[in-house]
C-alpha positions in Angstrom: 15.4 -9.0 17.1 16.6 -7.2 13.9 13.9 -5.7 11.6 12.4 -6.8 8.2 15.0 -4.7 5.6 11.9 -3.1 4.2 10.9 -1.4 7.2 13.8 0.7 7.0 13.7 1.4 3.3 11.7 4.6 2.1 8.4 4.3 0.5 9.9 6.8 -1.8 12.3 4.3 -3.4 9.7 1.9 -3.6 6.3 4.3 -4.8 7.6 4.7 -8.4 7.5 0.6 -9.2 4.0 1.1 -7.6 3.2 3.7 -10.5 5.2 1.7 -12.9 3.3 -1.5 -12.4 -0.2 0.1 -12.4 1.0 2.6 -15.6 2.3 -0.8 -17.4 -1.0 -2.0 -17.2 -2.7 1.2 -18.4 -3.8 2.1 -15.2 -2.8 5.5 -13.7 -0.9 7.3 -10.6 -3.7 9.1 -9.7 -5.4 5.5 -9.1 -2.3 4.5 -7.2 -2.5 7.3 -5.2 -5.9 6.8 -4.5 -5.4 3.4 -3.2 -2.8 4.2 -0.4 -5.3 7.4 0.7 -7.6 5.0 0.9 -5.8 2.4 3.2 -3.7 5.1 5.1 -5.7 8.0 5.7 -3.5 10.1 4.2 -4.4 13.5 2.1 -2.6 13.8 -1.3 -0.3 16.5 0.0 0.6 14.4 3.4 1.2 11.3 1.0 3.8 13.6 -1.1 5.3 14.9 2.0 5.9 11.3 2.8 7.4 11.0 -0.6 9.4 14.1 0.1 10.8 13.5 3.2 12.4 9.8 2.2 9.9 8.4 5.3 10.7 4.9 5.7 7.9 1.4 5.4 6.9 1.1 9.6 7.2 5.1 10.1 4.9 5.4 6.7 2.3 3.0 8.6 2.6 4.1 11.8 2.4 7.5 11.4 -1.2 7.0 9.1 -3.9 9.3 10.0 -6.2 6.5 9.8 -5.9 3.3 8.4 -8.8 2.0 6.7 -11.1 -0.6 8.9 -11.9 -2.2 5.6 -8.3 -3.7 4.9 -9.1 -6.3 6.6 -11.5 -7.7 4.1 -8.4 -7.8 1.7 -7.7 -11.3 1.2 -5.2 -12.9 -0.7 -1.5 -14.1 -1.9 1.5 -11.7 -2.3 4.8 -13.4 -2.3 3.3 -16.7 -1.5 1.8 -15.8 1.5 -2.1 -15.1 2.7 -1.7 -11.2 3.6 -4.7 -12.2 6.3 -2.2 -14.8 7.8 0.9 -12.3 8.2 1.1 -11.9 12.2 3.2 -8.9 11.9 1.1 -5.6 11.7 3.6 -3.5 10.0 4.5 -6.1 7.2 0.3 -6.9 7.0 0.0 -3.2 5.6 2.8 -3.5 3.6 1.1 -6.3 1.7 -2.1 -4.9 1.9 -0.9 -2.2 -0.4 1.0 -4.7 -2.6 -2.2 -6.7 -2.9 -4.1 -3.7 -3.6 -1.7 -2.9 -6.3 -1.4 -6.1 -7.4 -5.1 -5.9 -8.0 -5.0 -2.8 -10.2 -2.5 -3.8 -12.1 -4.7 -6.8 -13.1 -7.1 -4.4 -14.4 -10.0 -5.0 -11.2 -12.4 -2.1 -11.4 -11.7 0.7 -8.2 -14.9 -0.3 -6.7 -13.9 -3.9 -6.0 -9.9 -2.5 -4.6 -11.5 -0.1 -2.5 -13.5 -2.7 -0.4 -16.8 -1.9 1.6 -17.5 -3.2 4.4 
């Protein structure tokens, strides 16, 4: 079975249209970057290495310290599709974080994109 092309491309090609989209919608990176800590687990300097080192979608996810028990209470469309439907875990996260993003970039206060359980 061949792979989903965006498992194999980097985050880092794709984390500056992240930034873009929030920044576009005065939103900030620092809020971007607080949103993937958030789902991942990840530290601000282990997110930049991840940056750094070109690390592709599935090895991004898999190698999270900890991803966040609370994604699952993000609900949704992205791409036409219910991100609580999507049977594959890898492409899930990826559109968790697109949601998440999504959501920021419609101006939804932190509070409500970082879901509690």
């Amino acid at each position: 079975m061949t792979k989903h092309k965006i498992y194999t491309m980097s985050f880092a090609s794709v984390y500056p249209h992240y930034v873009k989209k929030a920044e576009r919608k005065d939103r900030t990176k620092n809020e971007v970057d607080e949103i993937i800590r958030w789902l991942t687990g990840y530290s601000q300097q282990q997110l930049e290495a991840q940056i750094d080192n070109q690390t592709d979608f599935e090895t991004f996810f898999n190698e999270a310290p900890q991803l966040n028990s609370s994604r699952a209470l993000i609900k949704g469309v992205v791409c036409g599709v219910r991100v609580e439907e999507i049977e594959e875990p890898i492409m899930q996260e990826i559109r968790y974080l697109d949601k998440l993003i999504d959501e920021l970039a419609k101006g939804k206060a932190m509070e409500k994109i970082l879901r509690q359980p």
